[in-house]
C-alpha positions in Angstrom: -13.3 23.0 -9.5 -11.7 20.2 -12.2 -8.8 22.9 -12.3 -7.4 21.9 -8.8 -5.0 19.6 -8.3 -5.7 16.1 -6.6 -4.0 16.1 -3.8 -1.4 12.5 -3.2 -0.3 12.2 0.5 3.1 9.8 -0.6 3.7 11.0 -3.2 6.9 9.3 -3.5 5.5 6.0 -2.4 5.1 2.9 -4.4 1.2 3.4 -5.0 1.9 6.9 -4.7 3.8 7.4 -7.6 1.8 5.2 -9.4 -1.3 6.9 -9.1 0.4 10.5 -9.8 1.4 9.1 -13.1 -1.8 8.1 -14.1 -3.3 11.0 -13.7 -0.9 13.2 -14.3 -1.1 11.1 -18.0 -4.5 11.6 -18.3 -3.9 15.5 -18.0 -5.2 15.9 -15.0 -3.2 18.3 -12.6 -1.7 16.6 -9.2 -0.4 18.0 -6.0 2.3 14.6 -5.1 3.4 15.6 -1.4 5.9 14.0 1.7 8.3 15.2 4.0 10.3 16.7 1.2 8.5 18.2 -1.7 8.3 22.2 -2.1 4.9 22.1 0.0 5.7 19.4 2.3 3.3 17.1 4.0 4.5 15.4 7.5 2.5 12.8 9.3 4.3 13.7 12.1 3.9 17.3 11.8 0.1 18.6 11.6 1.0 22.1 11.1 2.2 20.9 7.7 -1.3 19.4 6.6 -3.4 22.5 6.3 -1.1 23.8 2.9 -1.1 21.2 1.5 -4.7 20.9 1.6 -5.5 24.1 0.3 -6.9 24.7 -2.9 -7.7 20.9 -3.5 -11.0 18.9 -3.2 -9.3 15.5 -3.6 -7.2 13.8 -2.5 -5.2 10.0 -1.7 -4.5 9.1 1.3 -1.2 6.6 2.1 -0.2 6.6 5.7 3.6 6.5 6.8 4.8 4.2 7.5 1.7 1.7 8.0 -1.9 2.8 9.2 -1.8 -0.2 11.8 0.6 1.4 14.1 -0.2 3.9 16.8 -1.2 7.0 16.1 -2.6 6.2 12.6 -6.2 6.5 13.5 -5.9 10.2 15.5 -4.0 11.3 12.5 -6.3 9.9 10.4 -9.1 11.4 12.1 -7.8 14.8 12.5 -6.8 14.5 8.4 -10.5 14.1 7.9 -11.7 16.9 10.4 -9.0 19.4 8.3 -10.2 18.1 5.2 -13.9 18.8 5.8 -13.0 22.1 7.5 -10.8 23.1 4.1 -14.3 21.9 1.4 -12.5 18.8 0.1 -15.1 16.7 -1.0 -13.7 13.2 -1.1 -10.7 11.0 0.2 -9.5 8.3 -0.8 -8.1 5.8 2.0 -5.2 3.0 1.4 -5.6 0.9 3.9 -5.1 -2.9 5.2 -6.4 -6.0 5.4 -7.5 -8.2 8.9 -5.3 -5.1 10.8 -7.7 -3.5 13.8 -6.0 -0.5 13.9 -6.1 0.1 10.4 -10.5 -0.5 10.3 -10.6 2.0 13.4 -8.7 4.4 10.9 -10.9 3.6 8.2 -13.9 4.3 10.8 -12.4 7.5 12.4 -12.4 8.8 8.3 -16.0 7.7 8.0 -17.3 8.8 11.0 -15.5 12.5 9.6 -18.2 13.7 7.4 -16.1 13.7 4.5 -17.2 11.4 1.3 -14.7 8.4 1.3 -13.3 5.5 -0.7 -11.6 2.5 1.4 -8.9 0.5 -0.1 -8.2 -2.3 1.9 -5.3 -4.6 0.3 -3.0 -7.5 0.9 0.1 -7.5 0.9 2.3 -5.8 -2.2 3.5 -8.0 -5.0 6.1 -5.1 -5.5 7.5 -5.5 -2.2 9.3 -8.5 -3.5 11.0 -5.9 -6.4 10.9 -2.8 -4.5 10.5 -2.9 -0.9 13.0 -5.0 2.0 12.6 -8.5 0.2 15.0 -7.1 -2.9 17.7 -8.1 -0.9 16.8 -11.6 0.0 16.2 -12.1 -3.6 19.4 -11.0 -5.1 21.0 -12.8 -2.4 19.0 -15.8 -3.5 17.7 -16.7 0.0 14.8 -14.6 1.5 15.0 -15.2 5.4 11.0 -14.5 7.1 9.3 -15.5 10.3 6.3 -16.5 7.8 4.8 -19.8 8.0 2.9 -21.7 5.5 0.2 -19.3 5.6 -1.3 -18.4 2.1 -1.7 -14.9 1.4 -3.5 -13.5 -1.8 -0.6 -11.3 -2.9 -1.8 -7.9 -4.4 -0.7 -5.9 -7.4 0.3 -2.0 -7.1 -0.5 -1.4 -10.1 -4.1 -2.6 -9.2 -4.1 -0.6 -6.9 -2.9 2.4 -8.7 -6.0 1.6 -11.3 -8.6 1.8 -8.4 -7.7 4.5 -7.0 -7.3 6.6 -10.0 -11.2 5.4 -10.8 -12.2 6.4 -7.6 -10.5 9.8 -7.9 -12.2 10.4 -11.1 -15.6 8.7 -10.6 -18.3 9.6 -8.3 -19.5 6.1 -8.6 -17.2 4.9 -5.9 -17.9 7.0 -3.0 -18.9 5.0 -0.4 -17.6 1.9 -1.1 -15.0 -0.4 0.4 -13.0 -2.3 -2.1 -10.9 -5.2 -0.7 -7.9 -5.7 -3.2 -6.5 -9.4 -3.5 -4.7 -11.3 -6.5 -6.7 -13.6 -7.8 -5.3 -16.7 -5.7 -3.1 -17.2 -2.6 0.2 -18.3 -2.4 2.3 -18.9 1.2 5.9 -16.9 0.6 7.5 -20.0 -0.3 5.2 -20.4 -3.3 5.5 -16.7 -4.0 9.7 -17.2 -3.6 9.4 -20.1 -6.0 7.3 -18.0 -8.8 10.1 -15.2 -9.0 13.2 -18.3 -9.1 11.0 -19.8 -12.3 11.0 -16.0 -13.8 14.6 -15.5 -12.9 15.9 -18.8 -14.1 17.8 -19.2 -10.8 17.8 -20.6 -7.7 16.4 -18.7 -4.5 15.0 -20.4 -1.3 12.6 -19.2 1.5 13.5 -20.3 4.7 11.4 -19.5 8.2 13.0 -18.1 10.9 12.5 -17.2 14.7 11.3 -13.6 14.7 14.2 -12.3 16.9 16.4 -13.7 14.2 14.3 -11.7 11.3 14.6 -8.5 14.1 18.5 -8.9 14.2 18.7 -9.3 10.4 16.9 -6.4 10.0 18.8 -4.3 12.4 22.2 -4.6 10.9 20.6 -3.6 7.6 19.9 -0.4 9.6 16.0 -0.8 9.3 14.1 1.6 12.0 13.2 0.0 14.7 9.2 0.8 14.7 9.4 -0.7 10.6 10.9 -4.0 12.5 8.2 -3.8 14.9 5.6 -3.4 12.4 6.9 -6.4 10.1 6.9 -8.4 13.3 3.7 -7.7 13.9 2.4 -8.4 11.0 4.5 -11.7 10.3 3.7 -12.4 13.9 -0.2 -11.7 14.0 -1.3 -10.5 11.1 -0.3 -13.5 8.8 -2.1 -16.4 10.4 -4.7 -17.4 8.0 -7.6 -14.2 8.1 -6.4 -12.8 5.4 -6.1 -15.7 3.3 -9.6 -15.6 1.1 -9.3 -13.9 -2.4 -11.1 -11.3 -2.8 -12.5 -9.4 -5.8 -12.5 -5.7 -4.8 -10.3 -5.0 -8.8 -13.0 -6.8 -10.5 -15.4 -4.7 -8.5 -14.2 -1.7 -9.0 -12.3 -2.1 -12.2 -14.4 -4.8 -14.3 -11.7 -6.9 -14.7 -9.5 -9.2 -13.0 -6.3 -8.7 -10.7 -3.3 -9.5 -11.9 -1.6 -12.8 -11.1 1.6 -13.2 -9.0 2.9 -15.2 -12.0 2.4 -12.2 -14.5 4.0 -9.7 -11.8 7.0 -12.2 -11.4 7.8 -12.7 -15.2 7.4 -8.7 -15.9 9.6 -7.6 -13.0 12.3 -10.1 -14.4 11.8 -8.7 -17.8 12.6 -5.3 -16.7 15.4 -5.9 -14.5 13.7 -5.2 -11.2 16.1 -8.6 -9.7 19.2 -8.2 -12.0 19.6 -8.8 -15.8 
C-alpha cells in the first residue's frame, strides 16, 4: 500500500501546499485536491468526496474555510464515516485552538473509528505575509478589533513538519499536538516585529468590530470569512489561548520557530515588498 498517494484535502492552502511539497520531495506520491483540481474535492459538495478518496489510505485534512463555523463537524463527521467505509487507515486533522466547534469536529473524527492525528494551532504567522493582513502591512497600518491579548503566533511551516511526521510515522496516531510559537505576542507586538524586519514604519491600531466588518467589505471579503474573523477577534482572542505550548517540540524534537525569525525571513524574500 506505500504506492498510493496521500491524499491533501487543500491542496492549494497555505499548509496544504506546504505539506504536498514535502512529501512530494521526499518521493512520496500525493493526491493535492480543492474545488478545482482534475479530481476535485468540495466541502460543500459530498458527492465529490468519495473519488477523491479512492485508492488512498491517508490523508490531511484542512477544512474550508475554518472548522469553527457551522457545518464543519457534520462534514467532518461524515468525512470520517466515508473514510472508514473506503479502508483509509489514518487522518490527519488541522484544527484550532480554544474554538468549541472545532474540538466537537475533532471529537466527531474520533468517535469515527478511523485512526487520527489532531493538530490544534494558533494562529498563522503567514497570515501576516499571505493571508488578509498583507494589505494592512504594505499599507503600513494594520486596522483589527484585537486587544492587547497575547497570542502565541504559530509557524506553517511547523505545521507543515508535523503533519508530514505524522503522515509518515505510525508513532503519532492518537495523539493531539497543540502547535504554539514559542512565546506570545499581542498584534501590536507582532506588527512591531515585521516594521523592525522591514526597516519601516507600520502601526496597529484597534478598531470597533463593525468598523473591521465595513473595511472588509469594500475589499470584497465574503461575508461568512467577515463573520468568522469577527468571531474569532470577538471571542476567540480573549486570553484562552494565550499559554505556549509545545506540541513542535513534541512531535518534532525540536523547537517552534520564533515570530522574530518568521518576520526577518519573509522580509528577506520579499513577502512585504523589496
Amino acid at each position: 500500500m506505500s504506492d498510493r498517494p496521500i491524499l491533501i484535502i487543500g491542496g492549494n492552502g497555505k499548509t496544504g501546499s506546504r505539506v504536498n511539497a514535502r512529501l512530494q520531495a521526499r518521493g512520496i506520491a500525493t493526491r493535492p485536491v480543492s474545488r478545482s483540481t482534475a479530481i476535485p474535492f468540495d466541502w460543500n459538495r459530498p458527492e465529490t468526496w468519495a473519488a477523491a478518496l479512492d485508492g488512498v489510505t491517508k490523508a490531511y485534512v484542512t477544512y474550508h474555510p475554518d472548522i469553527a463555523v457551522e457545518g464543519a463537524v457534520a462534514a467532518i463527521a461524515e468525512l470520517g464515516r466515508l473514510a472508514e467505509a473506503n479502508g483509509l487507515h489514518h487522518l490527519v486533522l488541522l484544527s484550532g485552538r480554544g474554538e468549541p466547534n472545532a474540538e466537537r469536529a475533532e471529537q466527531a473524527l474520533q468517535a469515527s473509528g478511523v485512526d487520527w492525528t489532531i493538530l490544534r494551532s494558533s494562529w498563522f504567522n503567514q497570515n501576516f505575509s499571505e493571508g488578509y493582513l498583507v494589505d494592512g502591512v504594505l499599507a503600513g497600518e494594520i486596522m483589527l478589533p484585537a486587544g492587547p491579548v497575547p497570542e502565541p503566533f504559530v509557524d506553517v511551516d511547523d505545521i507543515a513538519d508535523v503533519a508530514v511526521a505524522a503522515l509518515t510515522d505510525a508513532g503519532h496516531i492518537g495523539k493531539l499536538y497543540e502547535l504554539t510559537g514559542p512565546r506570545a505576542l499581542t498584534f501590536a507586538e507582532a506588527v512591531a516585529e515585521i516594521a523592525a524586519a522591514t526597516r519601516r514604519p507600520i502601526r496597529c491600531a484597534q478598531i470597533p468590530a463593525q468598523d473591521f466588518a465595513s473595511g472588509m467589505r469594500q475589499v470584497g471579503v465574503p461575508e461568512d470569512i467577515i463573520a468568522l474573523l469577527n468571531e474569532l477577534f470577538a471571542e476567540v482572542l480573549d486570553g484562552r489561548n494565550s499559554q505556549v505550548m509545545h506540541g513542535v517540540d513534541e512531535a518534532l524534537g525540536r523547537p517552534a520557530r520564533d515570530f522574530s525569525d518568521f518576520a526577518r525571513a519573509a522580509a528577506a524574500a520579499g513577502a512585504w515588498g523589496a
